[in-house]
Rosetta silent file (secondary structure, phi, psi, omega in degrees, C-alpha in Angstrom):
SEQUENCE: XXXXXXXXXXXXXXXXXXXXXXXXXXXXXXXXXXXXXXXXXXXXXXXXXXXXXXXXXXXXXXXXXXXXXXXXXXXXXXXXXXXXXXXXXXXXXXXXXXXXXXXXXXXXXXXXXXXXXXXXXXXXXXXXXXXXXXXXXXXXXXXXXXXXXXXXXXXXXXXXXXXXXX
SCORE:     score description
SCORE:     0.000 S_00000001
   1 L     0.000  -28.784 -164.350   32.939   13.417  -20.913 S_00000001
   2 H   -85.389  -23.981 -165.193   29.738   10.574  -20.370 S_00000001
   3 H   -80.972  -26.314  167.380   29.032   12.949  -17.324 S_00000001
   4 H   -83.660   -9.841  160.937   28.832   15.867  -19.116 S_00000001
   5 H   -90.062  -21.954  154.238   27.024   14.715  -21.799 S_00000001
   6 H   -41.042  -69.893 -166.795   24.535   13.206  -19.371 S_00000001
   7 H   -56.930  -42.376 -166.038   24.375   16.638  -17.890 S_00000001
   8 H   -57.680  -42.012 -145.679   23.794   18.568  -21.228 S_00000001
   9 H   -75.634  -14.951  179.822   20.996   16.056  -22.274 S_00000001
  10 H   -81.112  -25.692  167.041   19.441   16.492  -18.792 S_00000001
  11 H   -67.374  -70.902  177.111   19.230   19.969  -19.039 S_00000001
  12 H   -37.885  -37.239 -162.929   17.904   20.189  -22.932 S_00000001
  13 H   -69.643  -51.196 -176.832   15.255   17.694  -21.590 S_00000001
  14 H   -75.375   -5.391  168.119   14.296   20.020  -18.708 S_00000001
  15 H   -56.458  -60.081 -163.188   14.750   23.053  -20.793 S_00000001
  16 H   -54.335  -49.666 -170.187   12.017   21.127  -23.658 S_00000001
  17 H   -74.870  -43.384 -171.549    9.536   20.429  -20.651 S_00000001
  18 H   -54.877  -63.703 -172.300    9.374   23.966  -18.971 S_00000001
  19 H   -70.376    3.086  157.096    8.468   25.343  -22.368 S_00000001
  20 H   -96.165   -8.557  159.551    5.627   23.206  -23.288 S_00000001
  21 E   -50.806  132.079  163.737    4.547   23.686  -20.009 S_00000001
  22 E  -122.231  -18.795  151.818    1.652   25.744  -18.561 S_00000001
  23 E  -153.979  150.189  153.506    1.169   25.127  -15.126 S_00000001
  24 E  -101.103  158.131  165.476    2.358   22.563  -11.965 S_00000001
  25 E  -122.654  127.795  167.540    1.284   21.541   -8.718 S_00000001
  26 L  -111.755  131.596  157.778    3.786   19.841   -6.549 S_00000001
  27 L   -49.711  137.764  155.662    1.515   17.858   -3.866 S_00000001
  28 L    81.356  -38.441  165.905    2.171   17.904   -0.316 S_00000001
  29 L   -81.648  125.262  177.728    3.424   21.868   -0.900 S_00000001
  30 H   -28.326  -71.779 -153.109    1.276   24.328    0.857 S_00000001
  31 H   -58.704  -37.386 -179.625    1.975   27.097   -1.173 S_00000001
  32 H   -78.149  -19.553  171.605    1.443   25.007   -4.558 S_00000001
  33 L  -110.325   14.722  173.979   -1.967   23.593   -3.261 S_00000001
  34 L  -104.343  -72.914 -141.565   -3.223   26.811   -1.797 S_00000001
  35 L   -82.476   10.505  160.969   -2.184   28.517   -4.686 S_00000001
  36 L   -95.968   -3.362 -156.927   -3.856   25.887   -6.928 S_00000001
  37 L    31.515   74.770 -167.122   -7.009   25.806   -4.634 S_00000001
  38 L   -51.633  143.438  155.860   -7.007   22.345   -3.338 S_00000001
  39 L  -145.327  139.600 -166.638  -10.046   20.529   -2.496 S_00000001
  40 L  -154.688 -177.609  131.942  -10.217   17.532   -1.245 S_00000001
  41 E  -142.157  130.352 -157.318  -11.797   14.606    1.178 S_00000001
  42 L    67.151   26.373  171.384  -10.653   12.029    2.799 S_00000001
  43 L   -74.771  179.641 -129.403   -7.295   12.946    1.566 S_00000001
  44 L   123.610  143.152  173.790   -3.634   12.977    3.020 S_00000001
  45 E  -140.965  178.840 -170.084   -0.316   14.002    1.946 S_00000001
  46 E  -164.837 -161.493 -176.794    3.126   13.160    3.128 S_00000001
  47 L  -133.275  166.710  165.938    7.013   13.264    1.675 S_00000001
  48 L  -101.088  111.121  177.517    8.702   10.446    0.450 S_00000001
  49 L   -58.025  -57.404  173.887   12.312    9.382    1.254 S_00000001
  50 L   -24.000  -94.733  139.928   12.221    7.346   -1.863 S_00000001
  51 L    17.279  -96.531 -156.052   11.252    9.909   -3.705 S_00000001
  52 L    82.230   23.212  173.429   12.695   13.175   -2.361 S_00000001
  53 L   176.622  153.624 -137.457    9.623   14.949   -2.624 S_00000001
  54 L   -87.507 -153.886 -159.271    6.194   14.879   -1.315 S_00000001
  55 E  -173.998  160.131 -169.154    2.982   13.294   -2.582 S_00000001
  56 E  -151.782  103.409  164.120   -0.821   13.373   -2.218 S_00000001
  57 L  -148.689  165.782 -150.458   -3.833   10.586   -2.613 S_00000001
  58 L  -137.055  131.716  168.299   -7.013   10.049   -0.936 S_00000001
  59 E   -74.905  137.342  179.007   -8.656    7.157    0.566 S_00000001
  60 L    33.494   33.467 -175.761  -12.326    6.435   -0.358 S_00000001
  61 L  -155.399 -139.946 -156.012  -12.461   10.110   -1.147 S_00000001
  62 E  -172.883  126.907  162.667  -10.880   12.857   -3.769 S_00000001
  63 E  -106.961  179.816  153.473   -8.580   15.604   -4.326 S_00000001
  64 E  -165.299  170.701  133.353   -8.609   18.019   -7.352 S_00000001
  65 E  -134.388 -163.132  179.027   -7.416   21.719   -8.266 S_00000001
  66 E   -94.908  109.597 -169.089   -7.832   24.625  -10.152 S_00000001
  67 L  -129.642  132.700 -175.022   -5.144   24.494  -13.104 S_00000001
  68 L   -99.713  132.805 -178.109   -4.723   26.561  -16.007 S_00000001
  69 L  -123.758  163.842 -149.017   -5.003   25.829  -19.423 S_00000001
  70 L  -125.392  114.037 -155.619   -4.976   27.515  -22.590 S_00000001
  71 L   -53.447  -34.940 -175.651   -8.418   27.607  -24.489 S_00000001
  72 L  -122.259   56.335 -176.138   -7.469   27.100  -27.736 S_00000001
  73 L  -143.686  161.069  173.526   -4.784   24.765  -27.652 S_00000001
  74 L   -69.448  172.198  -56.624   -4.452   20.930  -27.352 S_00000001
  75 E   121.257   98.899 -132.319   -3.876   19.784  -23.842 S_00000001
  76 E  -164.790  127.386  172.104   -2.728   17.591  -21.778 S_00000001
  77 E   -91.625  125.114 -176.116   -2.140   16.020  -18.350 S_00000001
  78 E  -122.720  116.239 -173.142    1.180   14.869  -17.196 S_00000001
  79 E  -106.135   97.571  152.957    0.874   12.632  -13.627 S_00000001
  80 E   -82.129  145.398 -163.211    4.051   11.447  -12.009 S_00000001
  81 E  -130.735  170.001 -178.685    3.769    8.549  -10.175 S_00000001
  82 E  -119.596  108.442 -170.616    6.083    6.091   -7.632 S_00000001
  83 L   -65.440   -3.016  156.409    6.150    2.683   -9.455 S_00000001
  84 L   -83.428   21.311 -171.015    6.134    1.589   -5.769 S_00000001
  85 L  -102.812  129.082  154.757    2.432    2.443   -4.999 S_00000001
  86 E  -143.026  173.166  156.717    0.078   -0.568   -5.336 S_00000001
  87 L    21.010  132.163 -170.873   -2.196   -2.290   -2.797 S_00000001
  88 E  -142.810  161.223  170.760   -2.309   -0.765    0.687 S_00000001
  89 E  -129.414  128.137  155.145   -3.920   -1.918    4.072 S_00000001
  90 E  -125.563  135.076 -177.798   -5.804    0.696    6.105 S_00000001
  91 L    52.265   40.873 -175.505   -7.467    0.001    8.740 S_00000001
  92 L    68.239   10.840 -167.928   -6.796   -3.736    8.107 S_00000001
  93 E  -113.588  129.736  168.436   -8.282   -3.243    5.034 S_00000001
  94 E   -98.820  158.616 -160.847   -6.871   -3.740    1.375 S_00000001
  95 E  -122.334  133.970  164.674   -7.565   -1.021   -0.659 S_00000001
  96 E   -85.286  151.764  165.020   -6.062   -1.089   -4.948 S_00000001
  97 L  -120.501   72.473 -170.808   -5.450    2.089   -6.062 S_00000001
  98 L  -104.372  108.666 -156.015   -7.519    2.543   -8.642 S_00000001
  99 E  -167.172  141.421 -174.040   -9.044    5.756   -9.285 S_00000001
 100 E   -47.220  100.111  170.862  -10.684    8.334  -11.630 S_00000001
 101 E  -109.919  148.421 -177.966   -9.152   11.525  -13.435 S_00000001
 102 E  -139.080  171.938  169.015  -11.077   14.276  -14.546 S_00000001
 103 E  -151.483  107.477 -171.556  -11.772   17.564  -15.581 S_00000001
 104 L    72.348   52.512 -166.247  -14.277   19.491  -14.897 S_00000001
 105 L    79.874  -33.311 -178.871  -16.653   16.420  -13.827 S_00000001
 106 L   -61.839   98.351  160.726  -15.647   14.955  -17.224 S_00000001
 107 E   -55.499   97.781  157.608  -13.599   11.474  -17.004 S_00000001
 108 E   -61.017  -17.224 -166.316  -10.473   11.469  -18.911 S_00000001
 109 E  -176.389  158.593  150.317   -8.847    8.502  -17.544 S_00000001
 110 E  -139.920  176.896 -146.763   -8.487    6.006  -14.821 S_00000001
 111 L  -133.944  174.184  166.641   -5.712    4.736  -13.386 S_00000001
 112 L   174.270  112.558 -168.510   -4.750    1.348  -11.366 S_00000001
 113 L  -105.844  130.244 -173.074   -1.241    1.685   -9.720 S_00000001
 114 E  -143.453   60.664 -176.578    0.301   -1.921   -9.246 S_00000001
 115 L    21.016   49.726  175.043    3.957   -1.575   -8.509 S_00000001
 116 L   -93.693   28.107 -179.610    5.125   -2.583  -12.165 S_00000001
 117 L  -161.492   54.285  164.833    7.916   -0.096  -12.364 S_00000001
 118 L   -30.756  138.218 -176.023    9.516   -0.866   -8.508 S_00000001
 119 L    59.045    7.726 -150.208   12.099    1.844   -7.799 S_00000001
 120 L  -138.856  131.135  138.540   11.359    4.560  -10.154 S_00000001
 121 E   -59.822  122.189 -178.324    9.411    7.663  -10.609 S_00000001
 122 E  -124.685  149.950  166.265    7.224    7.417  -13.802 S_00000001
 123 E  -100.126  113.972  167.747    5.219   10.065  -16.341 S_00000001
 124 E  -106.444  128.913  159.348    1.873    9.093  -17.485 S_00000001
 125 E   -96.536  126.081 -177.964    0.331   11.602  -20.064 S_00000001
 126 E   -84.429  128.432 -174.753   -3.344   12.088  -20.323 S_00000001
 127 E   -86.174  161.677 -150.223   -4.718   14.114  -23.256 S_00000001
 128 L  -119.539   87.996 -178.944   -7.423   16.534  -22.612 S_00000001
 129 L   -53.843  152.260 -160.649  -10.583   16.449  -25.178 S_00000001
 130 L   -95.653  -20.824  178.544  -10.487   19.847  -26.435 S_00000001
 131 L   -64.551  -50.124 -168.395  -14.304   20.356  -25.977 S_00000001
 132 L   -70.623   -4.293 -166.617  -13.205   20.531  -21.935 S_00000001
 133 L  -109.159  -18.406 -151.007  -10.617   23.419  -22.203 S_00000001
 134 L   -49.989  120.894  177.190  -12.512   25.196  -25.355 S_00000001
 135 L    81.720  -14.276 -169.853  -13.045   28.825  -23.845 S_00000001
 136 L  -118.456 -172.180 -161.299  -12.041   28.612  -20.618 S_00000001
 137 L  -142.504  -32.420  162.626   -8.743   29.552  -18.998 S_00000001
 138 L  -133.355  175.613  178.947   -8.985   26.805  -15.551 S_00000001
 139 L  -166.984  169.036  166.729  -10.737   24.079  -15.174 S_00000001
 140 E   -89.162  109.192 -174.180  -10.836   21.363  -12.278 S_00000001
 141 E   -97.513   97.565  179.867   -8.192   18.549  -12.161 S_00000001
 142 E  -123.457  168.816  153.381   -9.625   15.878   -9.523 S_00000001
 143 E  -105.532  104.956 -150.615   -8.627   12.460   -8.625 S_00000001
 144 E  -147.743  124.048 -171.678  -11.327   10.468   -7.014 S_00000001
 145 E   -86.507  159.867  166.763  -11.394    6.660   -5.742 S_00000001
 146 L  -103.655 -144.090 -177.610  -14.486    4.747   -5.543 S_00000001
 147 L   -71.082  157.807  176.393  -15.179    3.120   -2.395 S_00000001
 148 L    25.720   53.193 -178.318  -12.355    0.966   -0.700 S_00000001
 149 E  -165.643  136.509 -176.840   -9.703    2.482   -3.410 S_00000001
 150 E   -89.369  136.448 -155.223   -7.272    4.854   -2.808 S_00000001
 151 L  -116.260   92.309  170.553   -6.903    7.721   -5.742 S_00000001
 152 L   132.956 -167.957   11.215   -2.726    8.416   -6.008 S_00000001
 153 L   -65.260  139.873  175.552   -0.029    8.784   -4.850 S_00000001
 154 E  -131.334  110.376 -173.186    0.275   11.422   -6.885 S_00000001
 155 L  -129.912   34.372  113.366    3.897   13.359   -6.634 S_00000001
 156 E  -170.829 -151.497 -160.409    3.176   15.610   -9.195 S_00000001
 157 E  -161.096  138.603  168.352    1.065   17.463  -12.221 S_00000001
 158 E  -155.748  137.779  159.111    2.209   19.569  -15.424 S_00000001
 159 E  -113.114  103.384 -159.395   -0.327   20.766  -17.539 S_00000001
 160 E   -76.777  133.036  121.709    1.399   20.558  -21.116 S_00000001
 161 E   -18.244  128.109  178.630    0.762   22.438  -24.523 S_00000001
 162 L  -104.065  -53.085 -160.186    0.740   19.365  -26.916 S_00000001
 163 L   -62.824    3.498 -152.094    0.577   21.646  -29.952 S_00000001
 164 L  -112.930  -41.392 -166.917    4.222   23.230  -27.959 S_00000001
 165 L   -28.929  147.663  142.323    5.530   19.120  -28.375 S_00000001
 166 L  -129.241    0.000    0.000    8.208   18.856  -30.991 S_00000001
């Protein structure tokens, strides 16, 4: 009985999120960053055992796509994260990962990932000033580090309807 009530409630929950949804990306899949039009530099992606599914962040550099949004509705970015990503050494170098999100040049948020949530997948959601979606149908989702800061792991993106919430 606890398993199947587990099971219903996981299902209403993923039922609730597909329909406030309006688009995803999952990182690290071709098809989902082609068909998002990835751009990126100094970027890398990889899979995660942890996890179970792949991931994307950029060193000293930047990824973004093209993501669709709905002009005249509120808005919203939802970023899954690995509560294992903090501090990294590349090239013998430590790097924080602390890094920029935007849309459409426009900062919405930063970020600074510091392993507080060890073993876990996490949601953060960013809202979207309505002046950036107003009229348009895409926009540009990047992630961008400043020097000697990594932007991600990022192991996925939903772009939500807020006014869809209940």
């Amino acid at each position: 009985a606890e398993y199947k009530n587990y099971a219903d409630h996981e299902k209403i929950e993923r039922e609730r999120l597909n329909a406030i949804t309006v688009d995803t990306v999952n990182p690290y899949e071709q098809q989902s960053e082609v068909e998002h039009r990835i751009r990126s530099e100094r970027s890398r992606s990889g899979y995660s055992a942890f996890a179970k599914r792949g991931y994307r962040d950029a060193v000293n550099g930047y990824f973004s796509y093209r993501v669709t949004v709905l002009p005249n509705k509120p808005m919203a970015v939802q970023v899954t994260y690995s509560g294992n990503e903090g501090p990294s050494f590349v090239d013998g170098v430590r790097l924080e990962r602390h890094f920029h999100i935007s849309i459409d040049g426009e900062i919405i948020a930063s970020e600074k990932l510091d392993r507080k949530r060890p073993h876990q997948l996490f949601e953060v959601l960013y809202p979207i000033p309505s002046e950036l979606t107003k009229g348009k149908h895409q926009v540009e989702l990047k992630f961008a580090s400043e020097i000697n800061q990594i932007a991600g792991s990022v192991y996925g993106i939903r772009i939500i309807d807020l006014s869809a919430m209940r």
